[in-house]
Each structure stands twice: as structure tokens, then as C-alpha cells.
BAVOKOL-534752 format. One record per residue (C-alpha): residue in one letter; x, y, z. Coordinates in steps of 0.05 Angstrom, whole numbers, plus 5000, padded with zeros to 4 digits. Layout:
N
aXYZ;...
// end
This chain:
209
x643907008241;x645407758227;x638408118204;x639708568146;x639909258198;x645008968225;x649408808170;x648809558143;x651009778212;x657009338212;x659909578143;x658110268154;x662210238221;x668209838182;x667410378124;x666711048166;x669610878231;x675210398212;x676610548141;x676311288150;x671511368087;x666111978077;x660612048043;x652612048043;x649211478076;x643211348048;x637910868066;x629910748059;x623910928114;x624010248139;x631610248151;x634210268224;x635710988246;x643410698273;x645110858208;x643911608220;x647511648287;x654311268260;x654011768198;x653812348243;x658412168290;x663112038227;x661312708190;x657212398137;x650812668101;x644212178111;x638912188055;x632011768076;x628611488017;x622211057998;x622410298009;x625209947936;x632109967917;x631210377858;x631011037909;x638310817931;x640210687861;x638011467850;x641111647903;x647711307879;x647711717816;x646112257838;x650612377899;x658112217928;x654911607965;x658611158015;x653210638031;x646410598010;x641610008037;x634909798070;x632309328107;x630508778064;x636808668046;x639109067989;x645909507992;x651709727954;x657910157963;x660110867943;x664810697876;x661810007863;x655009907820;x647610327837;x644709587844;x644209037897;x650808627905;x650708087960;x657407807932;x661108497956;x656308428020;x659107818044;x667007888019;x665808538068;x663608198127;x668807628118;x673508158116;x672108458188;x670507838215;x678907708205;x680908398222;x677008508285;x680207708305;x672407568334;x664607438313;x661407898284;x655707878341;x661408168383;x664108758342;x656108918342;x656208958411;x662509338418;x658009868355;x652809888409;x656110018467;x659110628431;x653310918397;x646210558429;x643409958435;x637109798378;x632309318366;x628809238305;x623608698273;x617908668211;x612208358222;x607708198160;x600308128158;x595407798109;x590208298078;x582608108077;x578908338021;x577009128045;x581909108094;x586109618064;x580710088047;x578410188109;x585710218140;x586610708079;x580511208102;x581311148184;x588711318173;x588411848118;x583112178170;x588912208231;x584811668263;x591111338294;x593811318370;x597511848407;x602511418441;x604610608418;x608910248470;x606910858516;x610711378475;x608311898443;x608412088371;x612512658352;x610912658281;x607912298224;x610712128158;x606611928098;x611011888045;x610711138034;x605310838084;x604711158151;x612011208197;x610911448268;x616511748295;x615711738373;x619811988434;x627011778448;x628111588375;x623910968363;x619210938309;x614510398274;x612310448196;x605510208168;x606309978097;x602109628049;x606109168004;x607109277933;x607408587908;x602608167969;x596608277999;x600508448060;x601008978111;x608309088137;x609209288209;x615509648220;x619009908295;x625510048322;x627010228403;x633310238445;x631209418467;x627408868451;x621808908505;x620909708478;x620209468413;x615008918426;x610909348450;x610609838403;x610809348347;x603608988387;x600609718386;x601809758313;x599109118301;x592609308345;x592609858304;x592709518235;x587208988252;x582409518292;x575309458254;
// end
């Protein structure tokens, strides 16, 4: 199966790369960064939102957008409707599935041979009652580690949980759901074994007392 990451990489490929279209790509904080390296190498704006579809939708309205998405799932197209559309999702795919004349697994590896190999996963994690409170306090203090996976963190960014942006691009998000008592553990690296390790830092990190 395709995860949703990599379904907004393969239309933003056929749509920037293939197609020849421009425009902004816009996507949420737990989106994978691919996104931002195709757009750039295709001379297209990014715009990074909150997590919830409603940001893209904005986003749609407000700008000359060419794809807007995020990770669980949700996208559209520049020209079609500021809302989720799965219908257009899949009558896109089908559609470079019979131009490129092979799988789709393999036109993602020919993507990542031209602009990096990436990993990405969510983990979610029941909440105990006062879990999140004292998550809430430890984290809003800077109480966090200096390095997950053994990299270091560049930068912090707390617009919509906690997203740690480490060396050589990978990153992992923090995120209490808005609809479950859930904590949702984000990463991204260049490989799976990167990414498992940051991804069981973060989890150390959500569970420490």
C-alpha cells in the first residue's frame, strides 16, 4: 500500500515535473518535507500549515495553489474544490500508473533516486488521565532532549504540538489529538532505520514520568 506521503509526492511529481504546472504547494506540520524539495526544484512556493484540512482549504482561497495535502490523507488540486476529494486522488494515480507503463512503487523509486530517499511513519499513543498535563508543563519549560536518533535539534516549532527539526533534514512532531485521548508521534529521515530511531526517542520522550 502507498501511505498518504507518498501519494502527495507522486502527484506533485506528475503535476510539477511531468505536467509542467506551477504554483504553491502547500501542506500541514506533519506532512513529509519531499514535498518542499520537489517544489523547489520545480520553482514552486511552499506554505506549511497546522494539521486539519481547513488550513489547506485557506490556503486554497487564498493563494494560486497547485497541491495542498497532509498526511492523513486529505488533498486537493489547484483549480478543483478547497476540500478533500479522494475521487480526483485516485483517477490521478490511475492516470500515471498508465503513462509511466509501471507500478507506482517504481516511479517512487525513480522520485527518490532524483530528489532523496524518505521515510516517514505515525505512531499513536493512548493518554492516561494527567498524562497530558504533565507532558504539557515539562515541554512548555524546554525540558526535552538535545539530540533524538543521535541528531541534534536545530530548532523547535510550537505552533501545533511540539516539531523538532533536527540535522540533515529529519524531523519528528509531538501532537496531542484533537478528537482522542491520543498523543501522535511524528518523524521523517533519509531511511527507515534513521527514522526508527528517532521515532523510539520521541516515544521515550512522550512516556518519560
Amino acid at each position: 500500500y502507498l501511505n498518504p506521503n507518498q501519494v502527495l509526492t507522486l502527484l506533485l511529481w506528475y503535476l510539477a515535473a511531468v505536467k509542467g504546472r506551477r504554483g504553491l504547494v502547500v501542506r500541514t506540520l506533519a506532512t513529509t518535507h519531499l514535498l518542499d524539495r520537489l517544489a523547489q526544484k520545480h520553482g514552486c512556493g511552499t506554505l506549511e500549515t497546522p494539521v486539519g484540512f481547513k488550513y489547506l482549504a485557506q490556503a486554497m482561497l487564498r493563494h494560486d495553489v497547485l497541491l495542498a495535502g497532509e498526511e492523513s490523507g486529505g488533498l486537493s488540486i489547484g483549480g478543483h474544490i478547497p476540500e478533500k476529494d479522494g475521487i480526483l486522488a485516485c483517477l490521478l494515480l490511475a492516470q500515471i500508473r498508465a503513462e509511466a507503463g509501471k507500478p507506482l512503487s517504481d516511479v517512487l523509486i525513480d522520485i527518490y533516486d532524483q530528489y532523496g530517499a524518505t521515510a516517514t511513519r505515525r505512531i499513536d499513543l493512548p493518554l492516561q488521565p494527567g498524562d497530558r498535563e504533565r507532558m504539557e508543563a515539562r515541554l512548555g519549560q524546554d525540558q526535552f532532549p538535545d539530540k533524538f536518533g543521535g541528531r541534534w535539534v536545530v530548532s523547535v516549532d510550537r505552533r501545533d504540538g511540539y516539531k523538532f527539526l533536527l540535522e540533515q533534514g529529519a524531523w519528528t512532531l509531538l501532537r496531542f489529538s484533537g478528537t482522542e485521548p491520543l498523543v501522535r508521534i511524528y518523524g521523517e529521515a533519509e531511511s527507515p532505520a534513521h527514522l526508527e530511531r528517532i521515532l523510539a526517542d520521541a516515544t521515550a520522550e512522550v512516556q518519560r514520568p
